[in-house]
C-alpha positions as CSV (number, residue, x, y, z in Angstrom):
1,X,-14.8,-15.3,-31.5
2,X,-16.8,-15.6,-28.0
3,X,-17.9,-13.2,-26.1
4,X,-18.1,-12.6,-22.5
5,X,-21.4,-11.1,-21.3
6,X,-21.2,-10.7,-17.7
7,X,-24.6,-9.1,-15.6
8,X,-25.1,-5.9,-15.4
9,X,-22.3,-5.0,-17.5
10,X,-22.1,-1.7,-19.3
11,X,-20.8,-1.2,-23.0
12,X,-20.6,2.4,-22.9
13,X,-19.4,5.0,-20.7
14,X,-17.0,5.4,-18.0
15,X,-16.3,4.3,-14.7
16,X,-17.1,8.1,-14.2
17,X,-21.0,7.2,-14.7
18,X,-21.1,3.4,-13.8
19,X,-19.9,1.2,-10.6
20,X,-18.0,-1.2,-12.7
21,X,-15.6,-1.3,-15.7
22,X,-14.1,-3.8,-17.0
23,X,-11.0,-3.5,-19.7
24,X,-9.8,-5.8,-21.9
25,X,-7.0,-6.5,-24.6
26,X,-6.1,-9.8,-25.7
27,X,-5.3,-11.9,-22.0
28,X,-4.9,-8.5,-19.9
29,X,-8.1,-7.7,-17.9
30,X,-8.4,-5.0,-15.9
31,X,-11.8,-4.6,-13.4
32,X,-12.3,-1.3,-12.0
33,X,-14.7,-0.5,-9.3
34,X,-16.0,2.0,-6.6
35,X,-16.0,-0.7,-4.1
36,X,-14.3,-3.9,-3.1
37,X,-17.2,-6.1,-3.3
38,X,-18.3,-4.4,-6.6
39,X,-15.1,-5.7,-8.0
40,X,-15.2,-9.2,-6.2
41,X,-18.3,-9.8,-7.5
42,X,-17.6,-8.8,-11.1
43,X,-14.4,-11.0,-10.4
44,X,-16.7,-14.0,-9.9
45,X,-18.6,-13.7,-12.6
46,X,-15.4,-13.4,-14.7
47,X,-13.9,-16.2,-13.8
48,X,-16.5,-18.2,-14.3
49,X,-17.6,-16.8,-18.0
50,X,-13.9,-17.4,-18.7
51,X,-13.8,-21.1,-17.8
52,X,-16.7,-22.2,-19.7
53,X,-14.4,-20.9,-22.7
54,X,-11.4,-23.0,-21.1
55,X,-9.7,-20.0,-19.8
56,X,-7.9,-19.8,-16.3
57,X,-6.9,-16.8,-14.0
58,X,-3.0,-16.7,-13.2
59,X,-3.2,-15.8,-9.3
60,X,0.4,-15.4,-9.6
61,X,0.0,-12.9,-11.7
62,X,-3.4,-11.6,-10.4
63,X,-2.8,-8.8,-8.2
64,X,-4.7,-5.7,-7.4
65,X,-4.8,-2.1,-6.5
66,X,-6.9,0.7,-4.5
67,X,-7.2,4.2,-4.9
68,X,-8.8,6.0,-2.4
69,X,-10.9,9.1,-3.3
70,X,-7.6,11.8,-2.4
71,X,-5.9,9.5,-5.1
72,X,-4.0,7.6,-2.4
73,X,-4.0,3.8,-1.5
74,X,-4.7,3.7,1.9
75,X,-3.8,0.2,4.1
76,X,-2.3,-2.6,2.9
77,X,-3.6,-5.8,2.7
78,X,-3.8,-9.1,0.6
79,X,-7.9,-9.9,-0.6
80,X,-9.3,-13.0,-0.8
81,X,-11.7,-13.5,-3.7
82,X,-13.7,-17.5,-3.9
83,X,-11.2,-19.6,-3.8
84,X,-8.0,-17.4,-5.1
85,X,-6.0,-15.0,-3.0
86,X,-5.1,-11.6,-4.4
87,X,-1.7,-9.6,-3.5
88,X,-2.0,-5.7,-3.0
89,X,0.5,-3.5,-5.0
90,X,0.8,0.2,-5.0
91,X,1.0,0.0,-8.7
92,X,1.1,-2.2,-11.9
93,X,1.8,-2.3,-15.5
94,X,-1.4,-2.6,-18.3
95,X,-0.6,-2.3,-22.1
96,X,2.9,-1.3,-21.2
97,X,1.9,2.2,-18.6
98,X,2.5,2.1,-15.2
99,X,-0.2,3.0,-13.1
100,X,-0.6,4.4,-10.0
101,X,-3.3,5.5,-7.4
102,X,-3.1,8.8,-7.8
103,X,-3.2,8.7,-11.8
């Protein structure tokens, strides 16, 4: 099985002692940042580790969320990230648990 090495990634720790984190299981990836373009960039890099496996992002199903530092969202807005546009949601499902902001 390949691996995915992106730069500057992290195997151990927390997003509690790193900028990035990125989790994975099976085709659910889940990036989480302390800033936007922290997460774009890891985005990038992603996407295109992931196509030289012949892998492709879903945009549809894409979508992403942000929790401010008092645990709430703050402003809505859609991202745009290279060529893909991103929807904002005030929560999702990963591995079956809803998550929220504030969680």
């Amino acid at each position: 099985m390949d691996r995915i090495n992106l730069p500057g990634t992290q195997l151990k720790g927390t997003i509690f002692d790193k900028t990035i984190q990125i989790l994975a299981n099976a085709d659910d990836v889940d990036i989480i940042g302390r800033s936007l373009e922290g997460v774009k960039e890891a985005f990038l890099c992603l996407d295109e580790a992931a196509k030289k496996l012949g892998l492709v992002v879903n945009q549809a199903k894409t979508k992403y969320m942000r929790a401010g530092g008092d645990g709430t969202g703050g402003g809505g807005f859609d991202i745009t990230v290279g060529s893909y546009e991103f929807k904002r949601v005030d929560h999702f499902k990963y591995l079956g648990s809803v998550v929220t902001p504030g969680e």
